[in-house]
C-alpha positions as CSV (number, residue, x, y, z in Angstrom):
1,X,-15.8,-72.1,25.0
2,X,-14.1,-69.0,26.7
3,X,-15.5,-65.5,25.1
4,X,-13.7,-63.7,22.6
5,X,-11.5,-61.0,23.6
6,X,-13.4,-57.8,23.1
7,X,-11.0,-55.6,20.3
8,X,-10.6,-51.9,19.9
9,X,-9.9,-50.2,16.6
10,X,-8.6,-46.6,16.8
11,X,-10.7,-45.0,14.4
12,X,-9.6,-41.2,13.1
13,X,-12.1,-39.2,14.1
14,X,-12.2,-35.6,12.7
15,X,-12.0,-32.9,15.2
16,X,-15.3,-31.7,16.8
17,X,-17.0,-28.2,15.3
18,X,-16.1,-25.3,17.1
19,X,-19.2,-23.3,17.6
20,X,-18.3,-20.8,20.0
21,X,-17.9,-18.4,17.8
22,X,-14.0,-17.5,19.0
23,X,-11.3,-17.2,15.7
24,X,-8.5,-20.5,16.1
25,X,-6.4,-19.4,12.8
26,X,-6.1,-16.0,10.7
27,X,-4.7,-16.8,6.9
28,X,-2.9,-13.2,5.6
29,X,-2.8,-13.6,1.9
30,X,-2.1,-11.1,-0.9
31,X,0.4,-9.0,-2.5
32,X,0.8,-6.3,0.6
33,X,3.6,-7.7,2.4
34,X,3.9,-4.8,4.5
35,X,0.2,-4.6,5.4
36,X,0.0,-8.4,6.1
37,X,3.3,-7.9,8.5
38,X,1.5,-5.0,10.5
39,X,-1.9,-7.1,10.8
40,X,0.1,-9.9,12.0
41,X,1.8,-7.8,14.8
42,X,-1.8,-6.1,15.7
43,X,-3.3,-9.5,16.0
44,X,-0.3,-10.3,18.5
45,X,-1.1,-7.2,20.6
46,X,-4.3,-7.4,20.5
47,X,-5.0,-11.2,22.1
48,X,-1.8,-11.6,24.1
49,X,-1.4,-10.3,27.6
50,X,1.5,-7.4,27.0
51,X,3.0,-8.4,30.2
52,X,3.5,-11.8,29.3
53,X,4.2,-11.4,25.6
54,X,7.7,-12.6,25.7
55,X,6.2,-16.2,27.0
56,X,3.1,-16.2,24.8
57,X,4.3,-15.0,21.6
58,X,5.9,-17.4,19.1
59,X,7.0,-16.6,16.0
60,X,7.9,-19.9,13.5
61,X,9.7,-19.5,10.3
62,X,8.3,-21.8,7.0
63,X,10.6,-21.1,5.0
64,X,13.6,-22.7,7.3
65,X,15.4,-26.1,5.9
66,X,13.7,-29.3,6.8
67,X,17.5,-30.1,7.9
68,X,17.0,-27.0,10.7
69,X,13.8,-28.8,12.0
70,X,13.9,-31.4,14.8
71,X,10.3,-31.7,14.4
72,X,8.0,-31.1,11.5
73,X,6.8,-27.1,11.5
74,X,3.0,-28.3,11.4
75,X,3.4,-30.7,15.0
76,X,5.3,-28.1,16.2
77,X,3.2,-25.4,15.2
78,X,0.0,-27.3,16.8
79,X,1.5,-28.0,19.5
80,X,3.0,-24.6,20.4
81,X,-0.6,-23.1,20.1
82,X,-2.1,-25.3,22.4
83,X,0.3,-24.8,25.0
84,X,-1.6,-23.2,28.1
85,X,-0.9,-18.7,28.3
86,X,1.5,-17.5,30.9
87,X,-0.3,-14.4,31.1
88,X,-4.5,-13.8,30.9
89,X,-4.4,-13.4,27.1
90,X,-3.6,-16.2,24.4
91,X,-1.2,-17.9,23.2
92,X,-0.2,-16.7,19.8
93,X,1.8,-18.4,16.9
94,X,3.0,-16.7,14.4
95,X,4.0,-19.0,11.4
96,X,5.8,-17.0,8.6
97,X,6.5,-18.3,5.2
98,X,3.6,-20.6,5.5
99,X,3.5,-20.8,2.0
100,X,6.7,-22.6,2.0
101,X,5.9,-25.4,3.8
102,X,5.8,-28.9,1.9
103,X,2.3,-29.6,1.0
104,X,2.3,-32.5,3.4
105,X,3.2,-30.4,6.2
106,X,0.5,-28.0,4.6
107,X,-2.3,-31.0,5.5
108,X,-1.2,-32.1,8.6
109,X,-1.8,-28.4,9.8
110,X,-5.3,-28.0,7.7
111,X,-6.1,-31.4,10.1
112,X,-5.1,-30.0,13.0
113,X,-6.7,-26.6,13.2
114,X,-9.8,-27.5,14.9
115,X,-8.0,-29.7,17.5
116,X,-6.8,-25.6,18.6
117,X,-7.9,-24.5,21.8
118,X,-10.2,-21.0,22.6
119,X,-6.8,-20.0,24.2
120,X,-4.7,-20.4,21.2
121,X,-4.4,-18.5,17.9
122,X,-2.6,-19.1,15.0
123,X,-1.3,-16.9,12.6
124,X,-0.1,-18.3,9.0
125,X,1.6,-15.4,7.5
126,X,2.3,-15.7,3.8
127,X,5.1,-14.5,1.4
128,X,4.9,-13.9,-1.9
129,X,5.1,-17.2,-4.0
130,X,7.5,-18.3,-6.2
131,X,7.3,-17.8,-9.9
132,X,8.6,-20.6,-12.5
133,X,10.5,-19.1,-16.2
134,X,6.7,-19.4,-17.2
135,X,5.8,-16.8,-14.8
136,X,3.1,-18.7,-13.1
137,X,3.6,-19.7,-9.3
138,X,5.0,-22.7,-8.4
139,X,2.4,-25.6,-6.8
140,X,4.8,-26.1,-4.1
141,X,5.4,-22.0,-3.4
142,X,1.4,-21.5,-2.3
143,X,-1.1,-21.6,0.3
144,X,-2.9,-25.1,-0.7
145,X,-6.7,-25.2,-1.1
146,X,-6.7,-27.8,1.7
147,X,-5.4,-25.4,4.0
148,X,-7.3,-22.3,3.0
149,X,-10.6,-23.8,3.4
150,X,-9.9,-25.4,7.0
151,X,-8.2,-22.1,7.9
152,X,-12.2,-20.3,6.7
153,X,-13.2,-23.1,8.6
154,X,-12.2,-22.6,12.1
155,X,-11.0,-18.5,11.4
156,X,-10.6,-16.1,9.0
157,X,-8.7,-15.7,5.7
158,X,-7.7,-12.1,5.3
159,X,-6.4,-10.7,1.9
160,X,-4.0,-8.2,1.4
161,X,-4.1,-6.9,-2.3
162,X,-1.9,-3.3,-3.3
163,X,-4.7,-1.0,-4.5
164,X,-5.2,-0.5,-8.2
165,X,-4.2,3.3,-7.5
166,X,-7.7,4.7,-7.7
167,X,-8.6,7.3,-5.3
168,X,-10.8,5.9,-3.8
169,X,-8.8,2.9,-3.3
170,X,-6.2,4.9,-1.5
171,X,-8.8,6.8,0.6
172,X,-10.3,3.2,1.8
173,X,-6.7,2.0,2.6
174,X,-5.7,5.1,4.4
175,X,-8.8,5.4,6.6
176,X,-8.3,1.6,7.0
177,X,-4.8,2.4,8.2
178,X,-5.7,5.1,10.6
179,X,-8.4,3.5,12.3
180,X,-6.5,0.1,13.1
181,X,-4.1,2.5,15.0
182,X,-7.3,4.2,16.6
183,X,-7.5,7.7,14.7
184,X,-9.3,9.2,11.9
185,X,-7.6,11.3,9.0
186,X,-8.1,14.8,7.9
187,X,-9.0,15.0,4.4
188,X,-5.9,17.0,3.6
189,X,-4.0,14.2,4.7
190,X,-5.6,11.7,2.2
191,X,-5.1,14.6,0.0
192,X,-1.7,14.2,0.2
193,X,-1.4,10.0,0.0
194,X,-3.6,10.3,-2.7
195,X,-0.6,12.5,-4.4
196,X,1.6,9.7,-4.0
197,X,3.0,7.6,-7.0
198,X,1.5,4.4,-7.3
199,X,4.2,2.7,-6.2
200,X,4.4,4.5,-3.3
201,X,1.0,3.5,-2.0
202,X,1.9,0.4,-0.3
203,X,3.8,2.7,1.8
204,X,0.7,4.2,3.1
205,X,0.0,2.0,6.1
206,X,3.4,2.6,7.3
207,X,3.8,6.3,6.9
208,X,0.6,6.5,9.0
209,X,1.6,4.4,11.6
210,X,4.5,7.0,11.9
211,X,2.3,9.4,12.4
212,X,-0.3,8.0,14.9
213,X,3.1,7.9,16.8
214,X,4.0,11.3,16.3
215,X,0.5,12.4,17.8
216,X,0.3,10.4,20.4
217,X,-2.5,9.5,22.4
218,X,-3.7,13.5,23.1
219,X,-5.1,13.7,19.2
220,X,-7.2,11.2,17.6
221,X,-7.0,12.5,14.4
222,X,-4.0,12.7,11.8
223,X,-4.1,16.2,10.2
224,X,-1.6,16.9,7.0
225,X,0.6,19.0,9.1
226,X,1.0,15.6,10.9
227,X,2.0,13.6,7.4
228,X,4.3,16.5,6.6
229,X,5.9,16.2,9.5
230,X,7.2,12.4,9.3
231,X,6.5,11.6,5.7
232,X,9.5,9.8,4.0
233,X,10.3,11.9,1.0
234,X,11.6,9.8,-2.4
235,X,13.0,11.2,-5.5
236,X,8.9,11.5,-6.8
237,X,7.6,13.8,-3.7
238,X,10.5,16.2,-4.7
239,X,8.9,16.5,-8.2
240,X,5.4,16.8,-7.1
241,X,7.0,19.8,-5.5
242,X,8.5,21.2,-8.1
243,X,5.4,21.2,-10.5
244,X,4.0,22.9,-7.7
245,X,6.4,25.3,-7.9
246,X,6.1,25.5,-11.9
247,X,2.6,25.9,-11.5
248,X,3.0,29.1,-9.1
249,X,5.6,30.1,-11.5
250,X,8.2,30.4,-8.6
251,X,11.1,30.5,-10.4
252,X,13.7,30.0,-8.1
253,X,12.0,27.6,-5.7
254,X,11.3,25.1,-8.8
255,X,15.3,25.7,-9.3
256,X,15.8,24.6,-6.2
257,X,14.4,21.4,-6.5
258,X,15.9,20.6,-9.9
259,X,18.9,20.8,-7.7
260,X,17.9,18.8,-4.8
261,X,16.6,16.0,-7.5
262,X,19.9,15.4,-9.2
263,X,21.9,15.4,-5.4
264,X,19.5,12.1,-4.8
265,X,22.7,10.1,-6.0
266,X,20.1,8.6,-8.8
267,X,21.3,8.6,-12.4
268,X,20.5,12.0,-13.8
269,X,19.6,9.8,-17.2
270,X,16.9,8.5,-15.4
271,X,15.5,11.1,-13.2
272,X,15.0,13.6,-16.0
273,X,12.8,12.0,-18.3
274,X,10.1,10.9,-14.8
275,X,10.6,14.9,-14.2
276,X,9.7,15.7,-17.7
277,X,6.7,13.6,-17.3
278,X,5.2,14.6,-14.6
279,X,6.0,18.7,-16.0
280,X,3.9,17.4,-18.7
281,X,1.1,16.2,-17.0
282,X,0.8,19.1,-14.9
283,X,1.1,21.4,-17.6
284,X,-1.6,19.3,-19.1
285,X,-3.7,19.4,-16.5
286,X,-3.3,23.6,-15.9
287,X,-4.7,23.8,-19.5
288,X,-7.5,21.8,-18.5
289,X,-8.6,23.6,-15.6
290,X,-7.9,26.4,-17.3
291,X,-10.1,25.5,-20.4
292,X,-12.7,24.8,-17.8
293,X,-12.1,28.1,-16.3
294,X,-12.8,29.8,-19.3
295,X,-16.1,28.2,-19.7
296,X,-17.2,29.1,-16.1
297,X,-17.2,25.5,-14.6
298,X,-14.8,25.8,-12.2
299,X,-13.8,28.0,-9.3
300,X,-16.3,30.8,-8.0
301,X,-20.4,30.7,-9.1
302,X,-18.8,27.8,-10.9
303,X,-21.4,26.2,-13.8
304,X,-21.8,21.8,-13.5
305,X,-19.8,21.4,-16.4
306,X,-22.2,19.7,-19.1
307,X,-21.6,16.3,-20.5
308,X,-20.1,17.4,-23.6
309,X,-17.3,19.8,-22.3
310,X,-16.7,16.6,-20.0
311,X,-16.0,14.7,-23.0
312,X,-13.3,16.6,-24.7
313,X,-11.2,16.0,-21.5
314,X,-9.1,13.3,-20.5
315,X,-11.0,10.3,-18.3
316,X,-8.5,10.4,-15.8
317,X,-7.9,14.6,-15.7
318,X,-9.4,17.8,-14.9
319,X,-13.2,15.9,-16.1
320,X,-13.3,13.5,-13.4
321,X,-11.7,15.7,-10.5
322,X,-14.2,18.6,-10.9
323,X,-17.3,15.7,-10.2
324,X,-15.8,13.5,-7.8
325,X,-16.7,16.0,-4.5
326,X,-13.6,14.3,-2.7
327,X,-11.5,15.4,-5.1
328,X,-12.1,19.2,-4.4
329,X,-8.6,19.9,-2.6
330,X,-7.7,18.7,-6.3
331,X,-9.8,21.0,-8.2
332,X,-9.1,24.2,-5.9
333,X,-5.3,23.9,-6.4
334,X,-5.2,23.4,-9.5
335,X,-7.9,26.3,-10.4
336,X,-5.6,28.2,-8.6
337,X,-2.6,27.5,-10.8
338,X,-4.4,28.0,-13.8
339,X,-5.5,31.8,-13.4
340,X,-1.1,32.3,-13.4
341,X,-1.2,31.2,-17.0
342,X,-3.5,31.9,-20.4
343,X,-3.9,29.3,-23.1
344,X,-1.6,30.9,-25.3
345,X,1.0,30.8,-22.7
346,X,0.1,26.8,-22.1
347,X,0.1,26.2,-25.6
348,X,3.9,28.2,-26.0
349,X,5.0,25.5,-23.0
350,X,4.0,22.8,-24.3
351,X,6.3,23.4,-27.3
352,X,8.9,23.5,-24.7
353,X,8.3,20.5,-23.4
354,X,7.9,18.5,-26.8
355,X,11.7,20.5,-27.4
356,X,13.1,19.2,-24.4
357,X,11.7,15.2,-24.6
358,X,13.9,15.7,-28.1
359,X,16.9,16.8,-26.9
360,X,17.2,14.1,-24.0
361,X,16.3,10.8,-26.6
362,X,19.2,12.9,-28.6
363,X,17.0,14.0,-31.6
364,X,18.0,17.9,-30.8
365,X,21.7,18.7,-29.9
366,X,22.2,19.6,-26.1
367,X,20.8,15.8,-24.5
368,X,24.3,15.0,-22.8
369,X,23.4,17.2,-19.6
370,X,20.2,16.0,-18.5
371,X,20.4,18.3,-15.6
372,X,20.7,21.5,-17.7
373,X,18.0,20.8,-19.9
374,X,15.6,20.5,-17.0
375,X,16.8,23.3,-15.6
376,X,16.7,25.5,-19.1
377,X,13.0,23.9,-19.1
378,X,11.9,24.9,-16.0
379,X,12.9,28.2,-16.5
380,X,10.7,28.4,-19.6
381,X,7.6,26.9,-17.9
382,X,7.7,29.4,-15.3
């Protein structure tokens, strides 16, 4: 009886652990779109040879049609990492949009990142998901679980959340910033990003990479002479200026920048109630320190200010600058700004104010020029 014919079954094995410690695949989640974008772009630099970054660098877009796609993104993703570097670096894909991709793409890919070799490293760069009329993100919009945990598996999942707006959430991202571009920052420069609107933050990783560039390699660390010198200037940095200028009572300067706010090209119905605002919180917070100044708790031989004068202030004013020690540049301007005024004069202006938020909502006659009724205000703050 002739022997039976030995058989073969291909079997699906799963790929082998990598334990050598080196990173296969980085996931950038979050919000930040612009920090995700400049940690993709680092990554690049920093693992492919610069010489041969032309060769090794790949970037794949998720988000195209399945109709632009001879092959499917996740074979062709796979197989663009593994392909052997040009140069002495790796090879780097960048796959944007991954969130886009169908979630059967989405598994082939979580199946195939340990089958990437130590010369290949793939980046799956993620855009913000797609939001239904229930406001909830769509299923088919979003990084699946599969795909997150085999991306934890063989790398690293990085998230990339806007700050809240604290301060010291903006400290930690702008000392974040400046160190991926090799320099430390001055803390008058965080001063000044910490002055920035909230929804100006995001901004921060960019404005500092302008300015690593501006110093160049023969500093190491960004000064606020240095922010001043490239930071892009919105409709909002014009106002912090002009309270500044209120709160020195410089007449004609603050003038000036009523002017230079309504040239912006923005409707003047909409840029003089955020100036009147922000005139109001710094008239607010003047009083405060000036309050404080009364009481001999800020500025020179200074008193610690006791619980219960802490209490009768605001949680987020004048209270929790003067005990926050990174917060000083705070405290010593506005101090400063508060010996131009007494409370009665404080108290006088914020009558002014609560006239002027009545004529622009129309209550009190004279609303129909926004312009001049910052301008008439302004000159009674000052």
């Amino acid at each position: 009886m002739p022997a039976a014919k030995a058989t073969t079954v291909a079997k699906k094995t799963a790929p082998a652990p990598v334990t050598d410690g080196i990173i296969r695949v980085v996931l950038l989640t979050g919000t930040e779109a612009g920090r995700k974008t400049a940690e993709a772009n680092a990554l690049a630099k920093a693992h492919a040879d610069p010489t041969f970054a032309d060769f090794d660098v790949e970037t794949l877009d998720g988000g195209a049609p399945k109709n632009d796609r001879a092959v499917p993104i996740s074979e062709r993703a796979l197989s663009s990492v593994a392909m052997v570097p040009m140069g002495e670096g790796r090879r780097i894909v960048i796959l944007r949009d991954a969130q886009q991709i169908d979630d059967s793409e989405q598994k082939r890919l979580a199946e195939g990142l340990g089958r990437i070799p130590a010369s290949g490293l793939l980046i799956l760069h993620t855009g913000s998901p797609v939001t239904g009329d229930d406001g909830k993100a769509k299923k088919s919009s979003q990084i699946t679980t599969e795909l997150a945990s085999a991306a934890k598996k063989y790398g690293e999942v990085r998230e990339f959340a806007l700050p809240k707006g604290g301060s010291e959430d903006v400290r930690a991202l702008a000392i974040q910033s400046a160190k991926r571009e090799g320099k430390t920052i001055s803390p008058d420069a965080l001063g000044m990003l910490g002055a920035l609107p909230s929804e100006d933050i995001g901004r921060i990783p960019s404005e500092i990479a302008k300015a690593a560039a501006y110093v160049g390699d023969s500093a190491g660390v960004i000064t606020g002479a240095d922010l001043e010198a490239v930071l892009s200037r919105g409709p909002d940095d014009v106002i912090f200026k002009l309270c500044d200028a209120v709160g020195q009572r410089r007449t004609s300067d603050a003038l000036g920048y009523v002017s230079q706010l309504f040239r912006t090209g923005s409707r003047p119905e909409s840029v003089a109630p955020r100036t009147l605002v922000l005139l109001a919180r710094q008239i607010r917070l003047i009083a405060q320190y000036r309050y404080l100044g009364e009481k001999r708790m800020v500025g020179r031989n200074a008193q610690t200010p006791t619980p219960e004068i802490l209490a009768l202030l605001p949680s987020d004013g004048a209270g929790s600058a003067v005990t926050n020690p990174r917060m000083s540049w705070m405290t010593e301007k506005f101090v400063g700004q508060a010996r131009n005024f007494s409370l009665a004069e404080l108290l006088e202006r914020m009558e002014k104010l609560l006239q002027a938020d009545l004529s622009l909502k129309g209550v009190t006659p004279g609303g129909d020029n926004p312009q001049a009724v910052i301008q008439r205000l302004v000159v009674e703050l000052c």
